[in-house]
PDB file of N, CA, C and O in Angstrom, chain B, residues numbered from 101:
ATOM      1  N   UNK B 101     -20.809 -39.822  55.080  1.00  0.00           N
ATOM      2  CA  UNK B 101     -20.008 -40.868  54.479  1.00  0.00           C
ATOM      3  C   UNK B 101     -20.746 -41.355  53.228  1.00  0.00           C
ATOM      4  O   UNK B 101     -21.932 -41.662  53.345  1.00  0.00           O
ATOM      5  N   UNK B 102     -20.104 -41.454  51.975  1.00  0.00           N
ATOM      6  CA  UNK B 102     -20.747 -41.879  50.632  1.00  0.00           C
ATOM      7  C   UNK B 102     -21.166 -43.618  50.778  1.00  0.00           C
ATOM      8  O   UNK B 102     -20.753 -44.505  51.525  1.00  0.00           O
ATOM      9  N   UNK B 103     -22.018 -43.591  49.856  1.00  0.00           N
ATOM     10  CA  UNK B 103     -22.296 -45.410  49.979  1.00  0.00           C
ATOM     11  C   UNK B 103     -20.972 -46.418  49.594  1.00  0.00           C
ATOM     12  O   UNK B 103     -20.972 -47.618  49.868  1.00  0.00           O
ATOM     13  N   UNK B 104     -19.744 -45.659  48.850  1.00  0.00           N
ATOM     14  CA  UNK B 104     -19.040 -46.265  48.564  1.00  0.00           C
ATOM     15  C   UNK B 104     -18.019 -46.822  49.555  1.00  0.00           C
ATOM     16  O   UNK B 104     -17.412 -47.889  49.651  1.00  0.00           O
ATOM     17  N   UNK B 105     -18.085 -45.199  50.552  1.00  0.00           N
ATOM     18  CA  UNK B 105     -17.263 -45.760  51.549  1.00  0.00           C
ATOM     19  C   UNK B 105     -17.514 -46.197  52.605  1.00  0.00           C
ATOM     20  O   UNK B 105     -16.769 -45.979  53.560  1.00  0.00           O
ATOM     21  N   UNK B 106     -18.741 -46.999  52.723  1.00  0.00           N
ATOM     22  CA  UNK B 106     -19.700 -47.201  53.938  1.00  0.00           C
ATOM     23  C   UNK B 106     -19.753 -48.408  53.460  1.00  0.00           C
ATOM     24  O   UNK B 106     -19.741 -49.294  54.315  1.00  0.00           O
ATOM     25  N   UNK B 107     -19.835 -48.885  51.864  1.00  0.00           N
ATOM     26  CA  UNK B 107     -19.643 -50.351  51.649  1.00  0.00           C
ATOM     27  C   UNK B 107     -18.383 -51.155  51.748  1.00  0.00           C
ATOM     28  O   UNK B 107     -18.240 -52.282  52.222  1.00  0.00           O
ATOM     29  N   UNK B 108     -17.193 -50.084  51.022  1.00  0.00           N
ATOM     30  CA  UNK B 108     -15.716 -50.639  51.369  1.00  0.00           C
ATOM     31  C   UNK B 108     -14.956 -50.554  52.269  1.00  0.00           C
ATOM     32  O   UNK B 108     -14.312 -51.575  52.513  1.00  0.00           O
ATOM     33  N   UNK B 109     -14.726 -49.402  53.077  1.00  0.00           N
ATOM     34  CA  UNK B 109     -14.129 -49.365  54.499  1.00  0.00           C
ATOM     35  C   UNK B 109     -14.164 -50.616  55.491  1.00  0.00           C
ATOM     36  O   UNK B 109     -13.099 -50.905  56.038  1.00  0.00           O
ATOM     37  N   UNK B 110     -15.030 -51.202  55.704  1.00  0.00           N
ATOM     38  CA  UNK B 110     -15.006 -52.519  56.860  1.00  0.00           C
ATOM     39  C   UNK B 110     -14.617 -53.357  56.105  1.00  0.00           C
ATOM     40  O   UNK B 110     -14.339 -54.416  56.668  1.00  0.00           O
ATOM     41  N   UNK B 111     -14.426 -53.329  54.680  1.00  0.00           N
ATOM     42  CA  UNK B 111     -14.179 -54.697  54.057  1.00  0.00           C
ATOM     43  C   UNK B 111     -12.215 -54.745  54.077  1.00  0.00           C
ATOM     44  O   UNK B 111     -11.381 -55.643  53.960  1.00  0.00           O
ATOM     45  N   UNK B 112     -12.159 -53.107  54.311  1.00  0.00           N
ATOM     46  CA  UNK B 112     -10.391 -53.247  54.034  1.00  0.00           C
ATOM     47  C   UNK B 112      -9.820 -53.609  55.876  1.00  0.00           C
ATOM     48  O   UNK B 112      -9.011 -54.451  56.268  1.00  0.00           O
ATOM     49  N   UNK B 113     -10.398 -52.882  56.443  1.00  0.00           N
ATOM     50  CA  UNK B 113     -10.098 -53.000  57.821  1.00  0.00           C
ATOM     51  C   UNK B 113     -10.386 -54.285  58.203  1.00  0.00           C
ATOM     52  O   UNK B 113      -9.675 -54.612  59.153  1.00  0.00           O
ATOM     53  N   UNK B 114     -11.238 -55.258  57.804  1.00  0.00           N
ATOM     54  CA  UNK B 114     -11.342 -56.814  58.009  1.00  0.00           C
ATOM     55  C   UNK B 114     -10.589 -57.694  57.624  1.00  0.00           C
ATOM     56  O   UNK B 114     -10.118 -58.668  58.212  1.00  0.00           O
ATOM     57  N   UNK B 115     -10.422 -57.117  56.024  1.00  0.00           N
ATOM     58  CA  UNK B 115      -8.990 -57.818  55.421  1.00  0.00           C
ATOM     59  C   UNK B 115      -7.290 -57.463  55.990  1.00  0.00           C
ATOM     60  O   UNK B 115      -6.284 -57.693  55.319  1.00  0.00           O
ATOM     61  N   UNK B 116      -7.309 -56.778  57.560  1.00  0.00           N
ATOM     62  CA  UNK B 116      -6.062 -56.380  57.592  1.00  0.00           C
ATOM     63  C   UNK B 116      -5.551 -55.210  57.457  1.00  0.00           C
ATOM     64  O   UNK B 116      -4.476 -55.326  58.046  1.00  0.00           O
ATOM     65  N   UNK B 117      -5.629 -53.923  56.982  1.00  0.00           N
ATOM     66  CA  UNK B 117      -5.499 -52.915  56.257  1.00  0.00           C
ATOM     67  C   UNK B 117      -5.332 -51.608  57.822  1.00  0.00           C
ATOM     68  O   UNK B 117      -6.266 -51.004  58.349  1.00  0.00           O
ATOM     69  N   UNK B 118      -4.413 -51.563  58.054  1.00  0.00           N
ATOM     70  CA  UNK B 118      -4.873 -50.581  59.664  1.00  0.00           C
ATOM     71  C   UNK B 118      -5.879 -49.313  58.943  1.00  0.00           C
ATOM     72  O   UNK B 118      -5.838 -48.892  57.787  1.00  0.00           O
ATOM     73  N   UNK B 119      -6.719 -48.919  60.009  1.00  0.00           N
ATOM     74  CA  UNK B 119      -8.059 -48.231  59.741  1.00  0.00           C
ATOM     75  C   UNK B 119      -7.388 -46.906  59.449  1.00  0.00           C
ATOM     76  O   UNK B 119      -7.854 -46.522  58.376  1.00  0.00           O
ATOM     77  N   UNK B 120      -6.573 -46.095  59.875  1.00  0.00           N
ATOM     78  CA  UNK B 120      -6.429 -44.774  58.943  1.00  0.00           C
ATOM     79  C   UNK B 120      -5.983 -45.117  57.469  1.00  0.00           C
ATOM     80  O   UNK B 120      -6.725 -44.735  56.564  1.00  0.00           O
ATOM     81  N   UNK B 121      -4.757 -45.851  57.134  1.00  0.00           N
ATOM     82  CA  UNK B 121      -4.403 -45.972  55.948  1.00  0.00           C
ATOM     83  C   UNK B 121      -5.992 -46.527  54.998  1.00  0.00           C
ATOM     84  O   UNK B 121      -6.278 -46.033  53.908  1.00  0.00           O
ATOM     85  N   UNK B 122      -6.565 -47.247  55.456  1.00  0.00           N
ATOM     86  CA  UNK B 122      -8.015 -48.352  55.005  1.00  0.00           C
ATOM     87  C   UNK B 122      -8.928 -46.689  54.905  1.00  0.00           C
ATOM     88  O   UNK B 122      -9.251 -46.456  53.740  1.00  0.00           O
ATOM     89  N   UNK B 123      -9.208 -45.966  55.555  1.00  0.00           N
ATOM     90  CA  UNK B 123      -9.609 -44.885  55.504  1.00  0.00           C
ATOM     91  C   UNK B 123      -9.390 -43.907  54.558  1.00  0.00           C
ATOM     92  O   UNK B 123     -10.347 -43.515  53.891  1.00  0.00           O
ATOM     93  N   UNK B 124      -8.334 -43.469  54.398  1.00  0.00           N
ATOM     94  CA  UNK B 124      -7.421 -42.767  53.421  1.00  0.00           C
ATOM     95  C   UNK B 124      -7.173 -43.228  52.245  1.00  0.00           C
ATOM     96  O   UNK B 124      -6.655 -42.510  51.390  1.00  0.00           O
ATOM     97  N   UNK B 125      -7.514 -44.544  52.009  1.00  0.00           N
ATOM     98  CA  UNK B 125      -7.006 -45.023  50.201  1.00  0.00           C
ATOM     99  C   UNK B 125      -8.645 -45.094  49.959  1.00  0.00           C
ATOM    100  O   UNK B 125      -8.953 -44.601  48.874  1.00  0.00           O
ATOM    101  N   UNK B 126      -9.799 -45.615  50.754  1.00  0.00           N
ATOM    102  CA  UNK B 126     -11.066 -45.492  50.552  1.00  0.00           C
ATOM    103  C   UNK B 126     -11.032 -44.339  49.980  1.00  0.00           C
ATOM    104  O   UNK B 126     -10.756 -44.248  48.784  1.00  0.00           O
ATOM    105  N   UNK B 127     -11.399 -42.904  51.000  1.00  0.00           N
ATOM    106  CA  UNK B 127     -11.659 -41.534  50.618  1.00  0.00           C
ATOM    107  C   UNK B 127     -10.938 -41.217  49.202  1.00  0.00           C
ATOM    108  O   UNK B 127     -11.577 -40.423  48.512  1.00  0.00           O
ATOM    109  N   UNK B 128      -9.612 -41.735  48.587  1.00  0.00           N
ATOM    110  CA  UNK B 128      -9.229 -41.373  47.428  1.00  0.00           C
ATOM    111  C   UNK B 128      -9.343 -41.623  46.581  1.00  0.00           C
ATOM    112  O   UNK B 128      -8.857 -41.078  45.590  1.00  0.00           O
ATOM    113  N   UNK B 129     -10.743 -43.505  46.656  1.00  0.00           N
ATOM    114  CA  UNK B 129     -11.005 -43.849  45.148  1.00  0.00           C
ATOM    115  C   UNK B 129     -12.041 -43.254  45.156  1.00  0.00           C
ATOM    116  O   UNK B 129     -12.645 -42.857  44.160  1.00  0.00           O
ATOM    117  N   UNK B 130     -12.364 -43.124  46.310  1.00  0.00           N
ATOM    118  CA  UNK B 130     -14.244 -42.277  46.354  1.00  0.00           C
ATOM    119  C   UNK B 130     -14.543 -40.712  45.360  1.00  0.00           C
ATOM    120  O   UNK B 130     -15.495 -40.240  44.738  1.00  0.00           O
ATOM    121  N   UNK B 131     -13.119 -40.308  45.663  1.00  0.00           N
ATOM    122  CA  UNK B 131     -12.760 -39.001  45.639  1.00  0.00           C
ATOM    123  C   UNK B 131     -12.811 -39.280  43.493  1.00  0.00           C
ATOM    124  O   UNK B 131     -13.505 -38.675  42.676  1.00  0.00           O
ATOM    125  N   UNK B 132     -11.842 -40.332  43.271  1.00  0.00           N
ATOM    126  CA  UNK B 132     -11.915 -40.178  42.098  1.00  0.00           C
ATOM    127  C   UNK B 132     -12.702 -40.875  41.238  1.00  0.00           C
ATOM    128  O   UNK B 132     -12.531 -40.909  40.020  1.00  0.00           O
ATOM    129  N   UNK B 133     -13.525 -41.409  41.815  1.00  0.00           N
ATOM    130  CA  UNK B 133     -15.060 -42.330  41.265  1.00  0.00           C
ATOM    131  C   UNK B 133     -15.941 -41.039  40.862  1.00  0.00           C
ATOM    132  O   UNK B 133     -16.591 -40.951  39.821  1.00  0.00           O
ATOM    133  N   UNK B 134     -15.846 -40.006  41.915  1.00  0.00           N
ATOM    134  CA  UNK B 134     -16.793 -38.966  41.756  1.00  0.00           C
ATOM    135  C   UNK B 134     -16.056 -37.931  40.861  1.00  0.00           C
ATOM    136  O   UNK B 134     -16.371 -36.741  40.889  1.00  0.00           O
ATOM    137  N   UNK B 135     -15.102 -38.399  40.095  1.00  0.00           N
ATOM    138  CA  UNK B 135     -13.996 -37.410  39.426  1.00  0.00           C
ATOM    139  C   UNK B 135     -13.131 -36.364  40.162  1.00  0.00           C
ATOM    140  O   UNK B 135     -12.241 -35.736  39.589  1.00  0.00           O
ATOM    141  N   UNK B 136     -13.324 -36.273  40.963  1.00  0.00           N
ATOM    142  CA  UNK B 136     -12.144 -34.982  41.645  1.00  0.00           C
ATOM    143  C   UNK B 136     -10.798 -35.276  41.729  1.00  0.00           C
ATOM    144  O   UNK B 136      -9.966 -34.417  42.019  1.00  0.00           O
ATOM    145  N   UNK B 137     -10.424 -36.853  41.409  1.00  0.00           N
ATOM    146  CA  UNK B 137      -8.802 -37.341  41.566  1.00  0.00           C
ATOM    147  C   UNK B 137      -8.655 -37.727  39.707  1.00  0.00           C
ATOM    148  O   UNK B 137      -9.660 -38.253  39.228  1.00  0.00           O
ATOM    149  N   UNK B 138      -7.985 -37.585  39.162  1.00  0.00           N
ATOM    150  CA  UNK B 138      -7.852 -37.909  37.854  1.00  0.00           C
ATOM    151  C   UNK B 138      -7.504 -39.718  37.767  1.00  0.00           C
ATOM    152  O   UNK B 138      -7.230 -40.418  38.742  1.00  0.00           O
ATOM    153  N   UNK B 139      -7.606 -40.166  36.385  1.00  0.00           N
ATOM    154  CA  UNK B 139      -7.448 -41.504  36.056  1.00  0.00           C
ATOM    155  C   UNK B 139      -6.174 -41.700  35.462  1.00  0.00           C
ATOM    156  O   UNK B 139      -6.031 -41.176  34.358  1.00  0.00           O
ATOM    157  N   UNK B 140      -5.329 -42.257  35.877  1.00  0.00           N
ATOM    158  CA  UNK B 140      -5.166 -43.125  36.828  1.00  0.00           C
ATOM    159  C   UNK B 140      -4.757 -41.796  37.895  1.00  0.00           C
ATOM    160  O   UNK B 140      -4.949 -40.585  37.794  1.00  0.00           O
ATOM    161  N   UNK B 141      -4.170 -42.557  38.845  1.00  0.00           N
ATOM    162  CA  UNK B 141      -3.584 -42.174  40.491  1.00  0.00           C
ATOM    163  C   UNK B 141      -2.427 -41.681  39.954  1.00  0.00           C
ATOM    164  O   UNK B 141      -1.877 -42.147  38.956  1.00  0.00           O
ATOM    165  N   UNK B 142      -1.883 -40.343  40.877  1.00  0.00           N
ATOM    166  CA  UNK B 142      -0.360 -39.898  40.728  1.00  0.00           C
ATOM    167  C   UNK B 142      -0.023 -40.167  41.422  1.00  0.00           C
ATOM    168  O   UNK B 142      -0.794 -40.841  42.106  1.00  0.00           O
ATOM    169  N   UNK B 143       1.233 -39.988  41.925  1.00  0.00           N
ATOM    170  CA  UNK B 143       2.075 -39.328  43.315  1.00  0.00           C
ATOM    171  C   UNK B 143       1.403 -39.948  44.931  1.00  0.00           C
ATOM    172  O   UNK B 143       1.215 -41.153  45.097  1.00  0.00           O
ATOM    173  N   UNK B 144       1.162 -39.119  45.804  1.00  0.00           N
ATOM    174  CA  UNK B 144       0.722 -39.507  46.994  1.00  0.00           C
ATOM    175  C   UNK B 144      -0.583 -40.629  46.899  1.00  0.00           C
ATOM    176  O   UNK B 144      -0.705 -41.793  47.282  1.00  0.00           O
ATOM    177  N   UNK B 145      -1.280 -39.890  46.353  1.00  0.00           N
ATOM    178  CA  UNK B 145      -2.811 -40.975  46.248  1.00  0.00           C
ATOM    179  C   UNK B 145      -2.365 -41.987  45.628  1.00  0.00           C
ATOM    180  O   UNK B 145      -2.857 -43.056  45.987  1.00  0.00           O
ATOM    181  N   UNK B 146      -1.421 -42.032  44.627  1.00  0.00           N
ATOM    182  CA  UNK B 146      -1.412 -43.574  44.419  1.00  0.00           C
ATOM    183  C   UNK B 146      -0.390 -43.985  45.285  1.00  0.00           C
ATOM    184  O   UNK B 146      -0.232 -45.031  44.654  1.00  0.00           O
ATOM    185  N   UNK B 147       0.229 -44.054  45.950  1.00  0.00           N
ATOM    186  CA  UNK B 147       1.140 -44.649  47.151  1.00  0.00           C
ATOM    187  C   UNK B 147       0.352 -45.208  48.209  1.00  0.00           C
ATOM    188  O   UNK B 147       0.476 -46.291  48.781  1.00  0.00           O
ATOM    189  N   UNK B 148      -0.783 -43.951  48.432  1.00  0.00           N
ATOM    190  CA  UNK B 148      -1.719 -44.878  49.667  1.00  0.00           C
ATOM    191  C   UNK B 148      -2.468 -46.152  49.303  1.00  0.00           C
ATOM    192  O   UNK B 148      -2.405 -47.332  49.649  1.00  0.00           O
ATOM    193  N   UNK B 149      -3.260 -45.376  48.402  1.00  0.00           N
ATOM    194  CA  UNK B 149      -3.832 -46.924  48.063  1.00  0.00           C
ATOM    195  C   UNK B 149      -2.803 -48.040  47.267  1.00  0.00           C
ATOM    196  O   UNK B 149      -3.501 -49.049  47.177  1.00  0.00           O
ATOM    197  N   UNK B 150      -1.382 -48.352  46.608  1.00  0.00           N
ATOM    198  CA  UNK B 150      -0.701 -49.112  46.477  1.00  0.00           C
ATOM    199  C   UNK B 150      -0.771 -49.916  48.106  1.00  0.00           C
ATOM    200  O   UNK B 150      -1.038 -51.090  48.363  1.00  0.00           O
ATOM    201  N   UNK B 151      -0.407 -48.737  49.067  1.00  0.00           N
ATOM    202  CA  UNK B 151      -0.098 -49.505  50.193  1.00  0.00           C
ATOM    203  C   UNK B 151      -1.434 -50.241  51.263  1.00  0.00           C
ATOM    204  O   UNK B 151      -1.196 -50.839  52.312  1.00  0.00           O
ATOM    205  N   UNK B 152      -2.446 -50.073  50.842  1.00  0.00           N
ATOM    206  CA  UNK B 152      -3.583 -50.551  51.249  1.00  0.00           C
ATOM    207  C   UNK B 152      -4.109 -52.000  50.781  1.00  0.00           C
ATOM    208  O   UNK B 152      -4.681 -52.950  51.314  1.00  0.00           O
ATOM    209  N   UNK B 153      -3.562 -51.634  49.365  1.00  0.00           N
ATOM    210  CA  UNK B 153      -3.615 -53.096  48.582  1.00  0.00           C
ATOM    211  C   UNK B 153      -2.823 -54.184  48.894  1.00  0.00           C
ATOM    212  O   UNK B 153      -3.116 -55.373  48.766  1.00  0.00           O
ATOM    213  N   UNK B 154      -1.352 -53.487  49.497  1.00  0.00           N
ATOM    214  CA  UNK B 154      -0.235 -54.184  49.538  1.00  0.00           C
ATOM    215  C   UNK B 154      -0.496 -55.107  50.681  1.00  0.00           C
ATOM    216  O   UNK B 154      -0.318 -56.325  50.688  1.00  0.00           O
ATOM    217  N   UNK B 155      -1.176 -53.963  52.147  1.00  0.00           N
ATOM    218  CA  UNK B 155      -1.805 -54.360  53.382  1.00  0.00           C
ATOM    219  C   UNK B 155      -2.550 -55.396  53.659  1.00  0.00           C
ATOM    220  O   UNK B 155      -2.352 -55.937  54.747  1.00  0.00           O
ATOM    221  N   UNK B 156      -3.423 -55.853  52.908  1.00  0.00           N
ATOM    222  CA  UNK B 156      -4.606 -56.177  52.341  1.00  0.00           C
ATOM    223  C   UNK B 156      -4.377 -57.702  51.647  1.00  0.00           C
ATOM    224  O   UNK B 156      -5.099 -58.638  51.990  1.00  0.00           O
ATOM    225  N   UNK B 157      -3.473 -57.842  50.795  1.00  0.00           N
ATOM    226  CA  UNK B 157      -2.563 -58.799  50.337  1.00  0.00           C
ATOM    227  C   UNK B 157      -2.310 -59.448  50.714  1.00  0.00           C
ATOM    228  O   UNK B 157      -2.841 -60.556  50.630  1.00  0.00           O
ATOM    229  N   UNK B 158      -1.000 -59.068  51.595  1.00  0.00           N
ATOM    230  CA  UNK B 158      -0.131 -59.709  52.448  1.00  0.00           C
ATOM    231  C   UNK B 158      -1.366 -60.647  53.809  1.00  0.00           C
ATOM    232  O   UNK B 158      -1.392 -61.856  54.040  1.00  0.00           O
ATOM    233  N   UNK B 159      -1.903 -59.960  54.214  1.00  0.00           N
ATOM    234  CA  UNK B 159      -3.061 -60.063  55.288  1.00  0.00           C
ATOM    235  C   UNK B 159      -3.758 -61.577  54.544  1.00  0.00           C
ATOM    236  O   UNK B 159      -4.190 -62.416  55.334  1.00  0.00           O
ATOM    237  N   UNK B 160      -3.835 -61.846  53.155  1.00  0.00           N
ATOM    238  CA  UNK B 160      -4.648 -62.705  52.486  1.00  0.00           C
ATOM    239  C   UNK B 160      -3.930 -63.663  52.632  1.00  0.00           C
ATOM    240  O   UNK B 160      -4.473 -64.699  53.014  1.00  0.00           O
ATOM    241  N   UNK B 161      -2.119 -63.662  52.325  1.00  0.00           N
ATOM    242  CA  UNK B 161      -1.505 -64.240  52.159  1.00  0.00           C
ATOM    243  C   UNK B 161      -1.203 -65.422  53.516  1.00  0.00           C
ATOM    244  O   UNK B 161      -0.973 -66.614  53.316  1.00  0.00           O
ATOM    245  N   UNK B 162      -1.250 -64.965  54.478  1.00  0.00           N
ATOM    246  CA  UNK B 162      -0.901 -65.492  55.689  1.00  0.00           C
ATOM    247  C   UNK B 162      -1.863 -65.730  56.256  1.00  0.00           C
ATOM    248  O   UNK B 162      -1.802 -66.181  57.399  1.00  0.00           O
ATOM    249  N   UNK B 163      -2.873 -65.533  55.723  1.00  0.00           N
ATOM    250  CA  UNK B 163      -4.276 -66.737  56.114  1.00  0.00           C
ATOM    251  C   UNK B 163      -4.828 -67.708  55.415  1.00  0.00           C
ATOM    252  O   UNK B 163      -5.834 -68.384  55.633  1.00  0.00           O
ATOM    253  N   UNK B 164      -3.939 -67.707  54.406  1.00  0.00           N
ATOM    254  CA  UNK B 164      -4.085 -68.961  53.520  1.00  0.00           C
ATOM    255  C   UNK B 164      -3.356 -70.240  54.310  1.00  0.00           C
ATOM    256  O   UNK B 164      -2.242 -70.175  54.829  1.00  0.00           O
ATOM    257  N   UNK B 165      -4.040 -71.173  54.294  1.00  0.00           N
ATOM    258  CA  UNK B 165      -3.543 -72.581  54.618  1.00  0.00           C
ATOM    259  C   UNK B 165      -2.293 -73.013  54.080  1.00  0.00           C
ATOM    260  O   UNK B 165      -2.215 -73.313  52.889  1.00  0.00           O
ATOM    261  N   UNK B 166      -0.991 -73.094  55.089  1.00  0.00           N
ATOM    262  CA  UNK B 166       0.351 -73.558  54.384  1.00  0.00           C
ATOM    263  C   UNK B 166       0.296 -75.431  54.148  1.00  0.00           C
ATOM    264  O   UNK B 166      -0.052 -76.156  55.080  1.00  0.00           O
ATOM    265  N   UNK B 167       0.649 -75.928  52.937  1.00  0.00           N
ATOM    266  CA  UNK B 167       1.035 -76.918  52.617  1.00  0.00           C
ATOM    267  C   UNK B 167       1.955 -77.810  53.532  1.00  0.00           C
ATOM    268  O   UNK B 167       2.356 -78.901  53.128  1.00  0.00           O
TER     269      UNK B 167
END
């Protein structure tokens, strides 16, 4: 496992993110940090991680203190 994804993985799965999808958008920025995915995201890879973010979000959203 790279340091990248050994530092971010628990941080998405804590924020909410179910652990394969949190898994799978990790491995694809990792993938293109180290260049093997091009800049920006196409097609599938950018859908996962859209939806990790989205996961992740929402998860922020509803632990915020309602007024």
């Amino acid at each position: 496992m790279s340091e990248f994804t050994e530092a971010n993985l628990p941080k998405l799965i804590e924020r909410g993110v179910p652990p394969k999808l949190a898994e799978e958008a990790v491995n694809i920025l990792d993938a293109q940090n180290e260049g093997i995915l091009p800049v920006p995201l196409e097609g599938e890879e950018l859908n996962i991680v859209q939806s990790a973010w989205q996961w992740m979000t929402a998860q922020d959203l509803r632990s915020q203190p309602k007024d």
